[in-house]
Structures are given as structure tokens and as C-alpha cells.
Backbone as CSV, one residue per row, in Angstrom:
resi,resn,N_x,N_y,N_z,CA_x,CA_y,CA_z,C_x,C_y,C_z
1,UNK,0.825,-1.193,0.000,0.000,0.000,0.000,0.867,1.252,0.000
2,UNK,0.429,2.048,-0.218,0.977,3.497,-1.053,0.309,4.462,0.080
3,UNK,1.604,5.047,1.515,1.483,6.390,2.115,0.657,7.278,1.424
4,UNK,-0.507,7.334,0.799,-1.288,8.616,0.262,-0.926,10.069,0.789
5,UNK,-1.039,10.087,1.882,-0.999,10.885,2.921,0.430,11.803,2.579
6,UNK,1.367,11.084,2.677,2.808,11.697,2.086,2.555,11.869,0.702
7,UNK,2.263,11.373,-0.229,2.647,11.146,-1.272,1.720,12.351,-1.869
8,UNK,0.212,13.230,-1.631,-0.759,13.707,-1.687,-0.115,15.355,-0.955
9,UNK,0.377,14.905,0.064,1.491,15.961,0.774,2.372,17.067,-0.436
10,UNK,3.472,16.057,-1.139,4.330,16.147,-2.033,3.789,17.054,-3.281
11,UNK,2.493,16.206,-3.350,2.664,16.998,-4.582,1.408,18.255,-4.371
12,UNK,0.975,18.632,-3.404,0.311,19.820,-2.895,1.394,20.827,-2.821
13,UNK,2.433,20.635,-2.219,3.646,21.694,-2.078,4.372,21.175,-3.368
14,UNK,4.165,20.913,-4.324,5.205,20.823,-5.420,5.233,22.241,-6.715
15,UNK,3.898,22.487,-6.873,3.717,23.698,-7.486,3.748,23.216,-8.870
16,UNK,3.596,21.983,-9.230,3.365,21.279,-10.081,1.911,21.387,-10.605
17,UNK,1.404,21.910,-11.664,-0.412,21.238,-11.948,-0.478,19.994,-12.100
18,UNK,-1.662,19.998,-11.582,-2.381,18.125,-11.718,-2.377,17.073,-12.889
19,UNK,-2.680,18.658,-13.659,-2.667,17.825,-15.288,-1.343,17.502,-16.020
20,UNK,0.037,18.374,-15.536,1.134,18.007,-16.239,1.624,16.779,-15.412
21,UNK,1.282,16.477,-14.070,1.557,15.352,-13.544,0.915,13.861,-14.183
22,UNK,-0.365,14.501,-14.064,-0.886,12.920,-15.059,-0.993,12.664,-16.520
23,UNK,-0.020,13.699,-16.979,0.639,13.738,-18.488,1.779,12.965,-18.572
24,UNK,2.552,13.249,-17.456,3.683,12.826,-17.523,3.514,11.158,-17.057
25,UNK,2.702,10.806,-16.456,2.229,9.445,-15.899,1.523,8.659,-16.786
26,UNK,1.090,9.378,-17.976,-0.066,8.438,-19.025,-1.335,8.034,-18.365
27,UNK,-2.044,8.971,-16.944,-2.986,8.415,-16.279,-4.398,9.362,-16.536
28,UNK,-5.204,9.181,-16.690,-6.370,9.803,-16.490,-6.628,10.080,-14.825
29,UNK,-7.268,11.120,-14.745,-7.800,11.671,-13.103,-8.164,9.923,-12.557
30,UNK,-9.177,9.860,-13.140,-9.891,8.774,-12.504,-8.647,7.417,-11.663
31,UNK,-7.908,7.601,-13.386,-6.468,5.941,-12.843,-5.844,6.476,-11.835
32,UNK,-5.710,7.787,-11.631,-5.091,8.414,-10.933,-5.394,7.926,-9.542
33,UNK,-6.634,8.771,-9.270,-7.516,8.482,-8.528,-7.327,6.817,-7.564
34,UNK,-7.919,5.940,-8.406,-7.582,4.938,-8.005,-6.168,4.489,-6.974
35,UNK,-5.348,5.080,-8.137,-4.146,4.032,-6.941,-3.702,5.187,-5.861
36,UNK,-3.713,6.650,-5.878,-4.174,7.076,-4.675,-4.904,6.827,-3.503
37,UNK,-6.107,6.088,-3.414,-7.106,5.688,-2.793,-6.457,4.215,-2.649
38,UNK,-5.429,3.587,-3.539,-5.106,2.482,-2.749,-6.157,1.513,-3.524
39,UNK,-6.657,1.383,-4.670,-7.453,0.449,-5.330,-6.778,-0.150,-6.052
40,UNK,-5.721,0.232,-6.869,-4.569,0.203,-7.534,-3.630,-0.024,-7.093
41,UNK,-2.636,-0.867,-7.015,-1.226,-0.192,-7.543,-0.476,0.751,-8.088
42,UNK,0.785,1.607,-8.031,1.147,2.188,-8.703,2.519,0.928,-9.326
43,UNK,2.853,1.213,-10.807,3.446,0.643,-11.089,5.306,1.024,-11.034
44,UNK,6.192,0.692,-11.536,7.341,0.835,-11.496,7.672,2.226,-11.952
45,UNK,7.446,2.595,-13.189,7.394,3.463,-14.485,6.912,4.544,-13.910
46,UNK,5.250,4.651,-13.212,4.704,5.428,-12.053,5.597,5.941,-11.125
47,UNK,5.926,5.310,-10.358,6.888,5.263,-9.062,7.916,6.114,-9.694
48,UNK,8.939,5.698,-10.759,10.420,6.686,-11.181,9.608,8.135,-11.543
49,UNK,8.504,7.767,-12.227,8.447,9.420,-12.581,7.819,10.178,-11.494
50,UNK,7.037,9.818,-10.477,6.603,10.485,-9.336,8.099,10.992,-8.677
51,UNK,8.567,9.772,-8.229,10.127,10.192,-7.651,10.376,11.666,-8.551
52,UNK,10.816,11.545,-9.844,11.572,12.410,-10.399,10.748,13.788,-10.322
53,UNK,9.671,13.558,-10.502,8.807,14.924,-10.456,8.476,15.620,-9.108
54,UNK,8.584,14.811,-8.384,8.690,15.207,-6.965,9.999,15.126,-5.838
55,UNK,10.880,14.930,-6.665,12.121,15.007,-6.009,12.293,14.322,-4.782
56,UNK,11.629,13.155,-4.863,11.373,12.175,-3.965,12.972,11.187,-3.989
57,UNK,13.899,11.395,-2.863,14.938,10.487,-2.665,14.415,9.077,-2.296
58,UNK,15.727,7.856,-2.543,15.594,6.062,-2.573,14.674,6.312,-1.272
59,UNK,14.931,6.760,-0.138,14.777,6.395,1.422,13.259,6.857,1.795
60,UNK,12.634,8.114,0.561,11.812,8.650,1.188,10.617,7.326,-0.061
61,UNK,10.920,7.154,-0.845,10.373,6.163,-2.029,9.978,4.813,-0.945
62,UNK,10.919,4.566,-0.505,10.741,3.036,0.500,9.889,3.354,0.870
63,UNK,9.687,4.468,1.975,8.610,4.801,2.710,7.485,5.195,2.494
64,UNK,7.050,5.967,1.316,6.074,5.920,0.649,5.287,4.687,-0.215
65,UNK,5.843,4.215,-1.239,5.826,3.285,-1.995,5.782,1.477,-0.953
66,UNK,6.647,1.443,-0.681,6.715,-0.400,0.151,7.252,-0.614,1.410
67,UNK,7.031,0.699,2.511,7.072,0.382,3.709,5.777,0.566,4.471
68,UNK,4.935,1.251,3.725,3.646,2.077,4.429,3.109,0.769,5.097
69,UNK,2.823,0.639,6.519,1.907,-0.298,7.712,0.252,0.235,7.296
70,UNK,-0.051,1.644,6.749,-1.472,1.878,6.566,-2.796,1.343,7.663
């Protein structure tokens, strides 16, 4: 499961729009949506470009991505 909470955090203070984020992801709101909420997965491909767009370091990725207890 996927820290939402952090990860929803990140990109509120990123100053990033919503829409160049899920441009850059190939996701519609909705897919989006989903693996936010944890219905989904996010996939690998997902994961590097969130990292990169959010300047998300290895340590803070663990913790978001495949340490979250939820």
C-alpha cells in the first residue's frame, strides 16, 4: 500500500499542476484516482516518474511506496 498521505502531501507543495503530472504518468484523473485511494497499484514506471517529479529520494520512495503499515 501506497502512504497517500505523504505522497498527496508532495505533490500539494510541489507547485506542479495536476494535469502536467498525469501527463507525464499516461494516467487519467480517474487511474489516478484509483491508486491514490489504494485500489490500484502504482506501477514501477509510475513510481520513477513520481520520484523524479517530486524530487522524492531512494529512502523517502521506501517509505512511501513499500514500507507504508497503513
Amino acid at each position: 500500500m501506497t502512504d497517500t498521505v505523504q505522497l498527496e502531501y508532495l505533490i500539494k507543495n510541489s507547485k506542479l499542476k495536476m494535469q502536467y503530472i498525469l501527463n507525464e504518468l499516461g494516467l487519467s484523473r480517474s487511474g489516478f484516482w484509483y491508486k491514490l485511494k489504494n485500489k490500484q497499484p502504482f506501477n514501477q514506471f509510475e513510481i520513477d516518474v513520481l520520484c523524479r517529479l517530486l524530487d522524492i529520494d531512494a529512502k523517502k520512495m521506501t517509505e512511501i511506496f513499500f514500507d507504508f503499515k497503513g
